[in-house]
mmCIF file as Biopython writes it, N, C-alpha, C and O atoms, coordinates in Angstrom:
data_model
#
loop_
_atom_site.group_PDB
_atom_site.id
_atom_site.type_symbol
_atom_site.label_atom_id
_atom_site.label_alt_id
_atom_site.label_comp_id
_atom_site.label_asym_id
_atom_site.label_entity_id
_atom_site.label_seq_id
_atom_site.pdbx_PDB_ins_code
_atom_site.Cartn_x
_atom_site.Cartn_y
_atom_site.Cartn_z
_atom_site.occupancy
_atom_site.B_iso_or_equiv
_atom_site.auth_seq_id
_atom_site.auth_asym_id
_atom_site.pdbx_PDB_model_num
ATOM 1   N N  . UNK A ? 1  ? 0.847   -1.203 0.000   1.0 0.0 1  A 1 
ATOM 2   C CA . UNK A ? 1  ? 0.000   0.000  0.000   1.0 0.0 1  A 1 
ATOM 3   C C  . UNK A ? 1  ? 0.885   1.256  0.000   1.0 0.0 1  A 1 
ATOM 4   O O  . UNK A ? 1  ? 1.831   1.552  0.731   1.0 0.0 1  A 1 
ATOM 5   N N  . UNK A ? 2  ? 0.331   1.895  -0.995  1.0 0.0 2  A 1 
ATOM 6   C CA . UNK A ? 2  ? 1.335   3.703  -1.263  1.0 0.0 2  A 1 
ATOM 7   C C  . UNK A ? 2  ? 0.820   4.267  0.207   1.0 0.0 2  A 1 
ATOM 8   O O  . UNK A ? 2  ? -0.299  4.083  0.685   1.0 0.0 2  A 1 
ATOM 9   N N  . UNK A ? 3  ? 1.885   4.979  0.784   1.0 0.0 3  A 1 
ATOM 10  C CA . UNK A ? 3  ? 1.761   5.936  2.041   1.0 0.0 3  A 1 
ATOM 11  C C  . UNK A ? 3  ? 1.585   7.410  0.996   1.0 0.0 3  A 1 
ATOM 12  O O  . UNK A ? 3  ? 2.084   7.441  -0.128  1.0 0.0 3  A 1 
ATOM 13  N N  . UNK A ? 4  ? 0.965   8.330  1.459   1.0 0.0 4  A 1 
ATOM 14  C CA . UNK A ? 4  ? 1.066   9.832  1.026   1.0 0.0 4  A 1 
ATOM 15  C C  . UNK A ? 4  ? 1.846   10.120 2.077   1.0 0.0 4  A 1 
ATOM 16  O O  . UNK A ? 4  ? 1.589   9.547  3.136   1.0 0.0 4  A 1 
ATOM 17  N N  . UNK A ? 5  ? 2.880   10.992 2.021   1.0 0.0 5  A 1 
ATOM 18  C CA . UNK A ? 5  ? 3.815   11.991 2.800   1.0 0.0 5  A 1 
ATOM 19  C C  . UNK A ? 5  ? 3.200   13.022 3.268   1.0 0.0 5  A 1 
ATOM 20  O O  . UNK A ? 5  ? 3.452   13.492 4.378   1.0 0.0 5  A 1 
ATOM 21  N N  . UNK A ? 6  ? 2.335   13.480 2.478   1.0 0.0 6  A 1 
ATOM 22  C CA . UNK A ? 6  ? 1.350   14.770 3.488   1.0 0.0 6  A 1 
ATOM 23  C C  . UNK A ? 6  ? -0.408  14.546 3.330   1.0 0.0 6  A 1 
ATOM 24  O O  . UNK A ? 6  ? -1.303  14.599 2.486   1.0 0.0 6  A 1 
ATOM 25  N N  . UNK A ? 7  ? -0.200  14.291 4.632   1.0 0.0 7  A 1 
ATOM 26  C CA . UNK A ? 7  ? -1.790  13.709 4.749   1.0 0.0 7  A 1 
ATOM 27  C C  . UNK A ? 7  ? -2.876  15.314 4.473   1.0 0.0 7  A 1 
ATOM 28  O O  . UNK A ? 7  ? -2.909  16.162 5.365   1.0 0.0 7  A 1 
ATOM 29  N N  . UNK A ? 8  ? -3.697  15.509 3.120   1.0 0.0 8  A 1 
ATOM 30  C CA . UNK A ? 8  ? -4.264  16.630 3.556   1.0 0.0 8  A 1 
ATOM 31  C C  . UNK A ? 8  ? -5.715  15.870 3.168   1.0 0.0 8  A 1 
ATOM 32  O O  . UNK A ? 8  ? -6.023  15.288 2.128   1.0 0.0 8  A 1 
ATOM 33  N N  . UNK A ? 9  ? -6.436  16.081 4.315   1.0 0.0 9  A 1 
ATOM 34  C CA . UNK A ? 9  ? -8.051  15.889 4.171   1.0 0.0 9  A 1 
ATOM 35  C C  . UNK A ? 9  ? -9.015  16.667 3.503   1.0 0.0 9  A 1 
ATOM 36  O O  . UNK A ? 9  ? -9.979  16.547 2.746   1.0 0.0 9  A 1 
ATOM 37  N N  . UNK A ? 10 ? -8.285  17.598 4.157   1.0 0.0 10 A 1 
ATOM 38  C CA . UNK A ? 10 ? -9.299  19.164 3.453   1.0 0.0 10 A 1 
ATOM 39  C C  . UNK A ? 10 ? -9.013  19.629 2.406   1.0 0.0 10 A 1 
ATOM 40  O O  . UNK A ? 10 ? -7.825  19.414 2.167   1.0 0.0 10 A 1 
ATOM 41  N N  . UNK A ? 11 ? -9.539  20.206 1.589   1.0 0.0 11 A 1 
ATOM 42  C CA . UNK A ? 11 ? -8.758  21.366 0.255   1.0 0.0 11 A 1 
ATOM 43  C C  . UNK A ? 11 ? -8.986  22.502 1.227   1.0 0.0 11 A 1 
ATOM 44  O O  . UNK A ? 11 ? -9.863  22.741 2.057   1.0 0.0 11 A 1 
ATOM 45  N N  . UNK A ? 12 ? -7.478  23.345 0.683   1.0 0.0 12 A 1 
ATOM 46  C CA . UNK A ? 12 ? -7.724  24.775 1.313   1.0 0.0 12 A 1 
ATOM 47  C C  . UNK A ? 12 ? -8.551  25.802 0.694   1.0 0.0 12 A 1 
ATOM 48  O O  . UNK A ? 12 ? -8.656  26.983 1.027   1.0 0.0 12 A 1 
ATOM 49  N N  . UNK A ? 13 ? -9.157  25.138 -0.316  1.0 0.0 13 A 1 
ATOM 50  C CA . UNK A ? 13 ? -9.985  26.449 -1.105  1.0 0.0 13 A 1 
ATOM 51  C C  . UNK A ? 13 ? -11.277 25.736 -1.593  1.0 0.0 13 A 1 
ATOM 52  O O  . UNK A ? 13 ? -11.534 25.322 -2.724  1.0 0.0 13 A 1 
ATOM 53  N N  . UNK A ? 14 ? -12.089 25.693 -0.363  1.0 0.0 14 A 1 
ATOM 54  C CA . UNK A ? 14 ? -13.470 25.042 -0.870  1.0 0.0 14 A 1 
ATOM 55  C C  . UNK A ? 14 ? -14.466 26.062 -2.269  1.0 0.0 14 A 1 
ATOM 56  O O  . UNK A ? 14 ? -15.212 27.035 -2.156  1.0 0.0 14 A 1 
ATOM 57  N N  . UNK A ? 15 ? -14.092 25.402 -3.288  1.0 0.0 15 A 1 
ATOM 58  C CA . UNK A ? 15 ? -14.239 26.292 -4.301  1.0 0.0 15 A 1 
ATOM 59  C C  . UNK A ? 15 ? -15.471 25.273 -4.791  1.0 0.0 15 A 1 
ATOM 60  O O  . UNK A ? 15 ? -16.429 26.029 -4.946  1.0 0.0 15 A 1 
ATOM 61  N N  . UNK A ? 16 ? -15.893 23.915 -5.106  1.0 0.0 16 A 1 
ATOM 62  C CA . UNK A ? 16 ? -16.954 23.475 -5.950  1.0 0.0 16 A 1 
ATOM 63  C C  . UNK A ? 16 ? -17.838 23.657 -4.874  1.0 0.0 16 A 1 
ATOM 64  O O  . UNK A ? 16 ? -18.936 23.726 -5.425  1.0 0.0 16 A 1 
ATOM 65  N N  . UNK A ? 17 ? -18.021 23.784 -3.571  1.0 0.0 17 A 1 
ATOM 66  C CA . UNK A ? 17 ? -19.506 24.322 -3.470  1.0 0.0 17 A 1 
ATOM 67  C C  . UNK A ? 17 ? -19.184 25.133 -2.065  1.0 0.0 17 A 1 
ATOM 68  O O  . UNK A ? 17 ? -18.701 24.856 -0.967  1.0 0.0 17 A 1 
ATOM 69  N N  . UNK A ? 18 ? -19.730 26.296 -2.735  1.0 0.0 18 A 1 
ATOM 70  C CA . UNK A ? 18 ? -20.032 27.950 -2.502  1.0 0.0 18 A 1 
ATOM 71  C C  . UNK A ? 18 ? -21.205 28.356 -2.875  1.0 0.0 18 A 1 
ATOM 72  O O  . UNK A ? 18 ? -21.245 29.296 -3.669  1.0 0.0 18 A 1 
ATOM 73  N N  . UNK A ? 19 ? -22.238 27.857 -2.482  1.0 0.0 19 A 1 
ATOM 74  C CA . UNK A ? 19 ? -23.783 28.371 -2.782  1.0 0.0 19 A 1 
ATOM 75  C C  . UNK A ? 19 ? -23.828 30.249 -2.615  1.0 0.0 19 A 1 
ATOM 76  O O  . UNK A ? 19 ? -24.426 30.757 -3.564  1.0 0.0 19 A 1 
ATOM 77  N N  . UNK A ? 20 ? -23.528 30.823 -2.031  1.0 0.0 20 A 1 
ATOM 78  C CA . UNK A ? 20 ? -24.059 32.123 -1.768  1.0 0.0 20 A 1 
ATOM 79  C C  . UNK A ? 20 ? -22.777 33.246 -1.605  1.0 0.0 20 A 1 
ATOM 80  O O  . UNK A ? 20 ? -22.977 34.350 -2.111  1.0 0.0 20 A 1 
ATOM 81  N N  . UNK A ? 21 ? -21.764 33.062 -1.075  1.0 0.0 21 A 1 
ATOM 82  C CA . UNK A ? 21 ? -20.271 34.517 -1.851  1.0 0.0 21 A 1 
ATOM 83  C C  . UNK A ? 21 ? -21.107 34.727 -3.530  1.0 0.0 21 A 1 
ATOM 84  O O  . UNK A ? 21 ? -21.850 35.615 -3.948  1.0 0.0 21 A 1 
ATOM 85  N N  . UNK A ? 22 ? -20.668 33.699 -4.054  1.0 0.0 22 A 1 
ATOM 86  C CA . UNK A ? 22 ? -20.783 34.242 -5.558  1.0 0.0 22 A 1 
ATOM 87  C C  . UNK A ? 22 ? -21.305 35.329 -6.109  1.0 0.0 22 A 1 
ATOM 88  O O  . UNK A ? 22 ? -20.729 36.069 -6.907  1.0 0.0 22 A 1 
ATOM 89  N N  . UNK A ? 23 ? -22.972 35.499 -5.477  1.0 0.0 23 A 1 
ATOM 90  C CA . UNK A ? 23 ? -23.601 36.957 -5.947  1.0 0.0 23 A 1 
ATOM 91  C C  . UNK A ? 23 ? -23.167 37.566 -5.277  1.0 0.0 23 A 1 
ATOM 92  O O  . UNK A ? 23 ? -22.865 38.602 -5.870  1.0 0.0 23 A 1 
ATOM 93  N N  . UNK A ? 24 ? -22.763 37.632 -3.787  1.0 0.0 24 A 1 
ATOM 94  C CA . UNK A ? 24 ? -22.416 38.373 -3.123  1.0 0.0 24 A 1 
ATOM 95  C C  . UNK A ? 24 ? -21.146 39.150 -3.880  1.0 0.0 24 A 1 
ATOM 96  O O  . UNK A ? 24 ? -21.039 40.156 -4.580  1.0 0.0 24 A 1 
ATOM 97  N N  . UNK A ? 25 ? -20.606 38.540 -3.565  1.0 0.0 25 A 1 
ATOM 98  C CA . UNK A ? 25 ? -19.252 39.189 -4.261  1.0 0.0 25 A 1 
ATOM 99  C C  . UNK A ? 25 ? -19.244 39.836 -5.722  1.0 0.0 25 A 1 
ATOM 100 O O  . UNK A ? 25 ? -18.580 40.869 -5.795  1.0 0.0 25 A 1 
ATOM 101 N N  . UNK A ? 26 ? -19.751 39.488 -6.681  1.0 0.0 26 A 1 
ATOM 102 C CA . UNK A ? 26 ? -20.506 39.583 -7.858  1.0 0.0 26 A 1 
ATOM 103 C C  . UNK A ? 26 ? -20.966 41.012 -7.476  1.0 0.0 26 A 1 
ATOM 104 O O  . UNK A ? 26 ? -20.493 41.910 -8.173  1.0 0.0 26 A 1 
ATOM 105 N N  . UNK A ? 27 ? -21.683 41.312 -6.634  1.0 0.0 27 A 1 
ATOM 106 C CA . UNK A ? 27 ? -22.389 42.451 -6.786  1.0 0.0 27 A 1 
ATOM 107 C C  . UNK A ? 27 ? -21.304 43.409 -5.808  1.0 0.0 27 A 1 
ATOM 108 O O  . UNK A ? 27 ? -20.572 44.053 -6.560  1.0 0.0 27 A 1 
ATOM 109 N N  . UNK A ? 28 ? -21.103 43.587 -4.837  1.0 0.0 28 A 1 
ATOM 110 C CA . UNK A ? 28 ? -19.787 44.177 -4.102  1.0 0.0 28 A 1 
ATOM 111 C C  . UNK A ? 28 ? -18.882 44.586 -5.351  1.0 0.0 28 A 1 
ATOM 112 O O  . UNK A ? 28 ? -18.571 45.777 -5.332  1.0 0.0 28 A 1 
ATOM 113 N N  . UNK A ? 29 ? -18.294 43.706 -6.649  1.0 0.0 29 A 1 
ATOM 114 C CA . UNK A ? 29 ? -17.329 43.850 -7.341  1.0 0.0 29 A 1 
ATOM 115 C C  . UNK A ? 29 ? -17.901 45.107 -8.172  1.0 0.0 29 A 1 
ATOM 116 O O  . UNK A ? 29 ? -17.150 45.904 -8.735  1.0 0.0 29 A 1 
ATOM 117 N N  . UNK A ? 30 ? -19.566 45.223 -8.197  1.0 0.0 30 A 1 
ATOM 118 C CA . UNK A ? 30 ? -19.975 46.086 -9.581  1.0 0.0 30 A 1 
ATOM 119 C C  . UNK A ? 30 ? -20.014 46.910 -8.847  1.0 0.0 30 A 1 
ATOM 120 O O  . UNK A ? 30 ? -19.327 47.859 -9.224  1.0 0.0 30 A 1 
ATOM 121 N N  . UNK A ? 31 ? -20.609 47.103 -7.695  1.0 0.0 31 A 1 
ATOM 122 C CA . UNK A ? 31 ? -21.037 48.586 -6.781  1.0 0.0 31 A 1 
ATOM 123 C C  . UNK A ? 31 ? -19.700 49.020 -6.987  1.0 0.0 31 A 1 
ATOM 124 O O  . UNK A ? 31 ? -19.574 50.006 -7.713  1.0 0.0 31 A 1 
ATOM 125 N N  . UNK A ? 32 ? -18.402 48.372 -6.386  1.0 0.0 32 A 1 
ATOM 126 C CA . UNK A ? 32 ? -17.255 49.004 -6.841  1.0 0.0 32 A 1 
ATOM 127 C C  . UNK A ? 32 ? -16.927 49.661 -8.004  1.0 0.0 32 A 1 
ATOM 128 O O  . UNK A ? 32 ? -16.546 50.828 -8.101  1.0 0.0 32 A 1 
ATOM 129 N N  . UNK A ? 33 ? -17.124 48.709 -9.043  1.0 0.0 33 A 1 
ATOM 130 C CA . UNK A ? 33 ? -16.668 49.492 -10.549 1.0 0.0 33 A 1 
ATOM 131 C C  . UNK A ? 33 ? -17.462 50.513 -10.438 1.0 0.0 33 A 1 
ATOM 132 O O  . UNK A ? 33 ? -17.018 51.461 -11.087 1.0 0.0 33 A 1 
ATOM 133 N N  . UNK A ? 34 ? -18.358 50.727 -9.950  1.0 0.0 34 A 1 
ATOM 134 C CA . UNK A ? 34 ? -19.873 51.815 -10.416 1.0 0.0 34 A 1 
ATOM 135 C C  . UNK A ? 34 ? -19.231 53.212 -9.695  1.0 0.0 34 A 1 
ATOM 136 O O  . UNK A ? 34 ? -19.180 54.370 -10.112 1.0 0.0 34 A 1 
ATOM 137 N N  . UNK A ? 35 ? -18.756 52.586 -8.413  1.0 0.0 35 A 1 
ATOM 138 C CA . UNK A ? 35 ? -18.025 53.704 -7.758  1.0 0.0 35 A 1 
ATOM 139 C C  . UNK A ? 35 ? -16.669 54.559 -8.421  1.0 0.0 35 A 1 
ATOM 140 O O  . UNK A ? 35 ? -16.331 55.743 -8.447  1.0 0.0 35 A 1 
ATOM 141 N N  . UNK A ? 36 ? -16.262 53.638 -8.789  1.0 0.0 36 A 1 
ATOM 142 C CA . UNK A ? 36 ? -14.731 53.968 -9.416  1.0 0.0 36 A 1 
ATOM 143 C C  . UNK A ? 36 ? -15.401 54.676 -10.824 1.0 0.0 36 A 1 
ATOM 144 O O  . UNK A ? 36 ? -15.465 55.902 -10.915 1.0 0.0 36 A 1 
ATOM 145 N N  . UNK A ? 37 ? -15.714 54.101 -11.516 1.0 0.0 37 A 1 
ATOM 146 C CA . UNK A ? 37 ? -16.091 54.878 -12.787 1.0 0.0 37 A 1 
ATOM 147 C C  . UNK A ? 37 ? -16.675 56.128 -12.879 1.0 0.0 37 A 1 
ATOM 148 O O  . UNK A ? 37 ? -16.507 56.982 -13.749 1.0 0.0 37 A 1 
ATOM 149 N N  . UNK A ? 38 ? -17.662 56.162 -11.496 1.0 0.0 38 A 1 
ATOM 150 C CA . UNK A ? 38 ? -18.478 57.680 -11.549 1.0 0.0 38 A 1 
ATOM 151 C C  . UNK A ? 38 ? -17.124 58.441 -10.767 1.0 0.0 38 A 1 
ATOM 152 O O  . UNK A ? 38 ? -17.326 59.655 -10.765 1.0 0.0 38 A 1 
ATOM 153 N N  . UNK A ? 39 ? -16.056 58.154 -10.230 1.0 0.0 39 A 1 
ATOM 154 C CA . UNK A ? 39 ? -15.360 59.084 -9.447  1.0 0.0 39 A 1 
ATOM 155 C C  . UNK A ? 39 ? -13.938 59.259 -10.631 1.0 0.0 39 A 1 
ATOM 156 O O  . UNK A ? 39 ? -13.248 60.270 -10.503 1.0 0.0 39 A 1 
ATOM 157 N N  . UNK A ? 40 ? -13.627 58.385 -11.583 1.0 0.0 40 A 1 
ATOM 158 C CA . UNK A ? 40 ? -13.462 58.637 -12.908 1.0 0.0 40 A 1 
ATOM 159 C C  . UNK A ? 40 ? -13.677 59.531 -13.373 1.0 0.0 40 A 1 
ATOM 160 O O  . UNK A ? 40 ? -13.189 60.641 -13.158 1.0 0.0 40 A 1 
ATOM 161 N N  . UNK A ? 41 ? -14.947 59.020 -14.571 1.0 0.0 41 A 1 
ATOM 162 C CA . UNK A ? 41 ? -16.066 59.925 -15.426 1.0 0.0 41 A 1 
ATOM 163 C C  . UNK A ? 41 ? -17.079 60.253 -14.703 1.0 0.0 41 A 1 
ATOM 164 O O  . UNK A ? 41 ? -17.950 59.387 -14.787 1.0 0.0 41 A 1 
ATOM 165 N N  . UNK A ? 42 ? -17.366 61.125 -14.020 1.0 0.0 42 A 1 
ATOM 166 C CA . UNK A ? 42 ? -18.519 61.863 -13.574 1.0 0.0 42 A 1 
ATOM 167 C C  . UNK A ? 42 ? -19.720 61.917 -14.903 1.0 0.0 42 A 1 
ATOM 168 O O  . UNK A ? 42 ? -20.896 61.695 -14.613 1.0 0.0 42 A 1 
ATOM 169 N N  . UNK A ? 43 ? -19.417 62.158 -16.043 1.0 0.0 43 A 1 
ATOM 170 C CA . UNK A ? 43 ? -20.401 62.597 -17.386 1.0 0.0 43 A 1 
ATOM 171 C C  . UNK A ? 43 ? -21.171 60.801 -17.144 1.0 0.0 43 A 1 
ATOM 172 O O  . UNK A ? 43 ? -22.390 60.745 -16.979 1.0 0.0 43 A 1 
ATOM 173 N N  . UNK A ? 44 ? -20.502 59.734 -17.150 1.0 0.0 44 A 1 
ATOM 174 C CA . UNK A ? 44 ? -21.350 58.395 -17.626 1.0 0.0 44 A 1 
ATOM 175 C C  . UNK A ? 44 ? -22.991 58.635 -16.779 1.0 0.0 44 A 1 
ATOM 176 O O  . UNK A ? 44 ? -24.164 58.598 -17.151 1.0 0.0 44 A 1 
ATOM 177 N N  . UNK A ? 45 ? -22.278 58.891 -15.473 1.0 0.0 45 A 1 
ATOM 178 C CA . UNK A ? 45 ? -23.872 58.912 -14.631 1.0 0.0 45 A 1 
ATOM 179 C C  . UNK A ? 45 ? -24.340 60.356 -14.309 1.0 0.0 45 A 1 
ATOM 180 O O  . UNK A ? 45 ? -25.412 60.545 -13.734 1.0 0.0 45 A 1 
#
């Protein structure tokens, strides 16, 4: 039987299931751009 040298159980980046960050963050990322762009270009909005 193969031994593994580093036992890891966990992944450090539970990435296939994340039900709810996604929009979250998703929307946090646009309010940002929305911010940055109007403090940019004032004329867009």
């Amino acid at each position: 039987m193969l031994y593994t040298p580093r036992p890891t159980p966990q992944t450090p980046h539970p990435t296939p299931h994340t039900p709810h960050p996604k929009p979250h963050t998703l929307g946090v990322a646009l309010f940002l751009w929305e911010l940055l762009s109007c403090a940019i270009n004032p004329h867009w909005f």
